[in-house]
LUMSE-847570 format. One line per 5 residues: number of its first residue (from 0); their letters; for each residue y, x, z of C-alpha. Coordinates in steps of 0.001 Angstrom, whole numbers, m for minus. Layout:
% LUMSE-847570
NUM	A	Y/X/Z  ...
***
This chain:
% LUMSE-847570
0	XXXXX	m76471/m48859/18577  m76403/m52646/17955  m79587/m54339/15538  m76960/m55046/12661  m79350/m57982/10922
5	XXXXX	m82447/m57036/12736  m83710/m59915/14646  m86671/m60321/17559  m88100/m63984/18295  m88322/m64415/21942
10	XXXXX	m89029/m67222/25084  m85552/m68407/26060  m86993/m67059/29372  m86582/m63609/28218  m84413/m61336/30145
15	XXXXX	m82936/m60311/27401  m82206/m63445/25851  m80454/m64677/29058  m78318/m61672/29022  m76805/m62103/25591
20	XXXXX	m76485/m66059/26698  m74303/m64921/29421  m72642/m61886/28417  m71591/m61880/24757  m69717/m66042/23760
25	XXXXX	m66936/m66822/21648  m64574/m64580/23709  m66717/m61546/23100  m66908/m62214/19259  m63500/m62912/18771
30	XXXXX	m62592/m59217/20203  m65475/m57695/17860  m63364/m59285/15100  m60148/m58052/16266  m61529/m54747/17221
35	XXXXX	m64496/m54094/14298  m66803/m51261/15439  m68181/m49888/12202  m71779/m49044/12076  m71231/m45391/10473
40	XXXXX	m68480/m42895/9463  m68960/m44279/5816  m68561/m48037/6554  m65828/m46833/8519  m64141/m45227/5409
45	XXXXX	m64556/m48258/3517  m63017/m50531/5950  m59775/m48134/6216  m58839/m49071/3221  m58686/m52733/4261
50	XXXXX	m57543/m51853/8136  m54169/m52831/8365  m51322/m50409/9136  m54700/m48080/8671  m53278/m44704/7244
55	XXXXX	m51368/m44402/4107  m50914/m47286/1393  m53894/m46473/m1761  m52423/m47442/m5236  m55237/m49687/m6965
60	XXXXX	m55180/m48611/m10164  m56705/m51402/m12514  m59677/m50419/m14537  m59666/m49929/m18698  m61611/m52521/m18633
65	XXXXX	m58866/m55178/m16820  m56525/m53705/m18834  m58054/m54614/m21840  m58674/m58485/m20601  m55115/m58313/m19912
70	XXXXX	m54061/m57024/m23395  m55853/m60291/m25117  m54353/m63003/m23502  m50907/m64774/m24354  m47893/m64511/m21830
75	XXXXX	m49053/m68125/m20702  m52571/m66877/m19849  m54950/m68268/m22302  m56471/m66842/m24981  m54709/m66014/m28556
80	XXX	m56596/m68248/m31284  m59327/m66691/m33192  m60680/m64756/m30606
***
């Protein structure tokens, strides 16, 4: 399992500092961002909602609150006057 924000300060001389030098550029991070591994099953769920072509469409269904903020403002977007 990768460190996921946990970081170690080595010697650039450190084995394992060398291999990540040689083994994980640009080409390697552009795949991870293609091709996200998630971390868990939940951040999984989360980003299948975003994934695209991921499983069925999800309605967003606006909250009462947006609805409300909606409800006070004019047709052109601003604010009626006296509120």
């Amino acid at each position: 399992m990768a460190a996921y924000g946990r970081f170690d300060i080595v010697d650039p001389s450190s084995a394992d500092y060398q291999h990540i030098i040689r083994t994980q550029g640009r080409a390697v991070q552009l795949q991870a961002l293609d091709n996200p591994d998630a971390y868990d099953v939940d951040t999984d769920e989360l980003y299948s909602w975003f994934r695209p072509g991921g499983g069925s469409p999800r309605e967003i269904i606006p909250s009462a609150a947006v609805i409300d903020e909606v409800a006070k403002t004019k047709r052109n977007g601003r604010a009626p006057k006296g509120r």
